[in-house]
Every structure is written in structure tokens, then in C-alpha cells.
ZATI-461851 format. One record per residue (C-alpha): residue in one letter; x, y, z. Coordinates in Angstrom, 2 decimals. Last residue first. Layout:
{"A" {X Y Z}}
...
//
This chain:
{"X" {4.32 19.63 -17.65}}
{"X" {3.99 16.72 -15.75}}
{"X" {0.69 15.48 -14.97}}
{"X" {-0.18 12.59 -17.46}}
{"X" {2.98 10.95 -18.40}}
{"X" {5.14 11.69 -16.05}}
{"X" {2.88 11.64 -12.90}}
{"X" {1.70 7.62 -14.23}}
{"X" {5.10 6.38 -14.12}}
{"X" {5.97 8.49 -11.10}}
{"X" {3.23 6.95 -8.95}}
{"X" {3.16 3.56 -10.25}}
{"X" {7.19 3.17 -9.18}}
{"X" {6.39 4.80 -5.73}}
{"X" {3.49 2.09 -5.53}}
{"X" {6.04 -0.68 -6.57}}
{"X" {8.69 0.20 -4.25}}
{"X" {6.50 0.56 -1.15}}
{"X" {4.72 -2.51 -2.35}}
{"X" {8.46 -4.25 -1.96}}
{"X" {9.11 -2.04 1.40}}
{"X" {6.13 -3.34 2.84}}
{"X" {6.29 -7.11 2.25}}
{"X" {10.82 -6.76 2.83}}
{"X" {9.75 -5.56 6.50}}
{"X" {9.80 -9.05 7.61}}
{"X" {12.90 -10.34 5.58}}
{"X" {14.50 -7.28 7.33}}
{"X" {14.29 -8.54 10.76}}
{"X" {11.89 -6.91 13.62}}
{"X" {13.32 -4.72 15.57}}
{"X" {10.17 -2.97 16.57}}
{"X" {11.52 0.48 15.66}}
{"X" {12.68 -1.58 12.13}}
{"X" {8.81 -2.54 11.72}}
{"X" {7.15 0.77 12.69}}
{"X" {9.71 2.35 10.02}}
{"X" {8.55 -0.46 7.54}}
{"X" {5.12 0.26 8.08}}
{"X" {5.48 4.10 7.93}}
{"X" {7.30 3.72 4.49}}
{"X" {4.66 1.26 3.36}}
{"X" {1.94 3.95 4.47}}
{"X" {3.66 6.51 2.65}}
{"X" {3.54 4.83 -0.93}}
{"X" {0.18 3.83 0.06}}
{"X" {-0.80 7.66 -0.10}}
{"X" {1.13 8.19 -3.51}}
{"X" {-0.28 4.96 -5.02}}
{"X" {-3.52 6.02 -4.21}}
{"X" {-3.45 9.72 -5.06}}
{"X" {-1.45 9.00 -8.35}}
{"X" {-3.92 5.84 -9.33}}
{"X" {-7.22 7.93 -8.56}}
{"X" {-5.83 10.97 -10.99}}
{"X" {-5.44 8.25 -13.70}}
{"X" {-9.23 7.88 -13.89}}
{"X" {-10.23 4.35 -15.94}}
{"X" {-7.22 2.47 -14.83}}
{"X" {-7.33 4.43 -11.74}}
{"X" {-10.44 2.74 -10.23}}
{"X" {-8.00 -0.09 -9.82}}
{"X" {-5.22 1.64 -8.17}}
{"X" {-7.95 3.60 -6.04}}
{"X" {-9.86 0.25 -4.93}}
{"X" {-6.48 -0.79 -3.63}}
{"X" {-5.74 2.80 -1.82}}
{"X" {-9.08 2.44 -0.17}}
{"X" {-8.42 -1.07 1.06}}
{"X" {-5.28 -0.21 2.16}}
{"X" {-6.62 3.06 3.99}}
{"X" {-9.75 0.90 5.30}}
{"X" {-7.02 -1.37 7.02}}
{"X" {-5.05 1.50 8.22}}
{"X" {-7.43 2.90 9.66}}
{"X" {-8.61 -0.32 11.56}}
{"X" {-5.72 -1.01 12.98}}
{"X" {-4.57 2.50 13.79}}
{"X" {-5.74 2.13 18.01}}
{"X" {-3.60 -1.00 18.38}}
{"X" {-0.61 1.05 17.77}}
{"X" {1.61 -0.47 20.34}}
{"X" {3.14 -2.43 17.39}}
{"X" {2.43 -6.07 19.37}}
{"X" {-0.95 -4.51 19.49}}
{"X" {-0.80 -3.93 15.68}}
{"X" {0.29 -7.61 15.52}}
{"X" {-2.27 -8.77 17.35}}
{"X" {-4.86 -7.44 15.78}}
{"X" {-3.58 -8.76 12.37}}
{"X" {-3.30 -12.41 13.77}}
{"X" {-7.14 -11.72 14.79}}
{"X" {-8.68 -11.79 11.23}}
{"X" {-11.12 -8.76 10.19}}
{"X" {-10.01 -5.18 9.71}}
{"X" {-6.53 -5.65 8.75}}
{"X" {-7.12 -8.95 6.49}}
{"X" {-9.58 -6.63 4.42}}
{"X" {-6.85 -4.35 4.48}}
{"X" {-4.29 -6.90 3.12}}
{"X" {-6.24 -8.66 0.58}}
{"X" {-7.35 -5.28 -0.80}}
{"X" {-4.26 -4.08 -0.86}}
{"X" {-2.60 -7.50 -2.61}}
{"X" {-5.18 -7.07 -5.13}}
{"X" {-4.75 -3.39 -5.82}}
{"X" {-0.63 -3.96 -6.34}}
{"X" {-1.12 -6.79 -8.61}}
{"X" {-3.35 -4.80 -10.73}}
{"X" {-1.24 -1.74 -10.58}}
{"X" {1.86 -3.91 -10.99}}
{"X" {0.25 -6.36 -13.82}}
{"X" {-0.97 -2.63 -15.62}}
{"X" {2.69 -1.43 -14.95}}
{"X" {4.12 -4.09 -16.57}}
{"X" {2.02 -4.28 -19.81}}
{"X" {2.75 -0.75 -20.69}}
{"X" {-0.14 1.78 -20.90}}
//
């Protein structure tokens, strides 16, 4: 495995974890998912990043783990910047999600070409 991906993967995990754990436990994130309307997700989405972190690390040792979890946070990113832009916030506040976005989509396809495509 090439030494950039393993810093993104392990970058990528870390920030994740950081995130979720943020999610379920510190206010400011409560309020912005009420801000959102979409108080309800908070704590889904939380245990999603956190899930999808522990996945990206889990996948050094079981590539199958790093294409689910990079492919499902690839989506949430999407989603977050979409909830973003229908906020209106500015881009330098969607550019978090859409940079992890990026870097999970990259993860994905570097590890589907080399150990599920035919």
C-alpha cells in the first residue's frame, strides 16, 4: 500500500472518530443539527462517523471494511454538504465535508481497483 493512502486512511479514521465522538457529546454539535432542522439524525450520524472511522482503520487489516466505510462516509459528506448549501451556509463551511468527501471517494476507488475489480 502506498504511503499516501495509508496517511489518508489514517488521517481520514482520526478525523471520524473526532468528529462523531464530537456528534454525540458536546453541545455546539447539537446545535448545529438543530440549526439543520435535523435534530433527530444527530446521534446517527455521530455513531455512523464513528463507525466509518473504526472501519478505515479496521480496513488496514480487512480491505472489505475500508470500501464499505469509505463508501458510506463518502455519502454522508455529500449529504452534509447538500444540508450545508440548503442552509446557505458559505463554501469555506462546507469545504470540511467536501475535503473528507474527496478523500473517502479517493480511498474507495484506490482500494476497489486493486482488490475487487476484475
Amino acid at each position: 500500500m502506498e504511503t499516501h493512502i495509508i496517511i489518508l486512511q489514517t488521517l481520514s479514521g482520526l478525523a471520524f472518530l473526532v468528529y462523531g465522538t464530537a456528534c454525540l457529546c458536546f453541545g455546539g454539535m447539537k446545535a448545529e443539527f438543530e440549526r439543520y432542522g435535523l435534530a433527530n439524525f444527530r446521534r446517527w450520524v455521530g455513531l455512523l462517523e464513528i463507525f466509518g472511522g473504526l472501519g478505515l482503520w479496521l480496513g488496514f487489516y480487512f480491505p472489505i471494511l475500508t470500501l464499505i466505510a469509505s463508501a458510506g462516509l463518502t455519502l454522508l459528506m455529500i449529504a452534509g454538504v447538500a444540508v450545508r448549501w440548503r442552509v446557505g451556509d458559505p463554501w469555506i463551511q462546507m469545504m470540511p465535508a467536501a475535503a473528507l468527501g474527496a478523500v473517502n471517494l479517493l480511498l474507495f476507488v484506490n482500494v476497489f481497483g486493486k482488490n475487487f475489480a476484475t
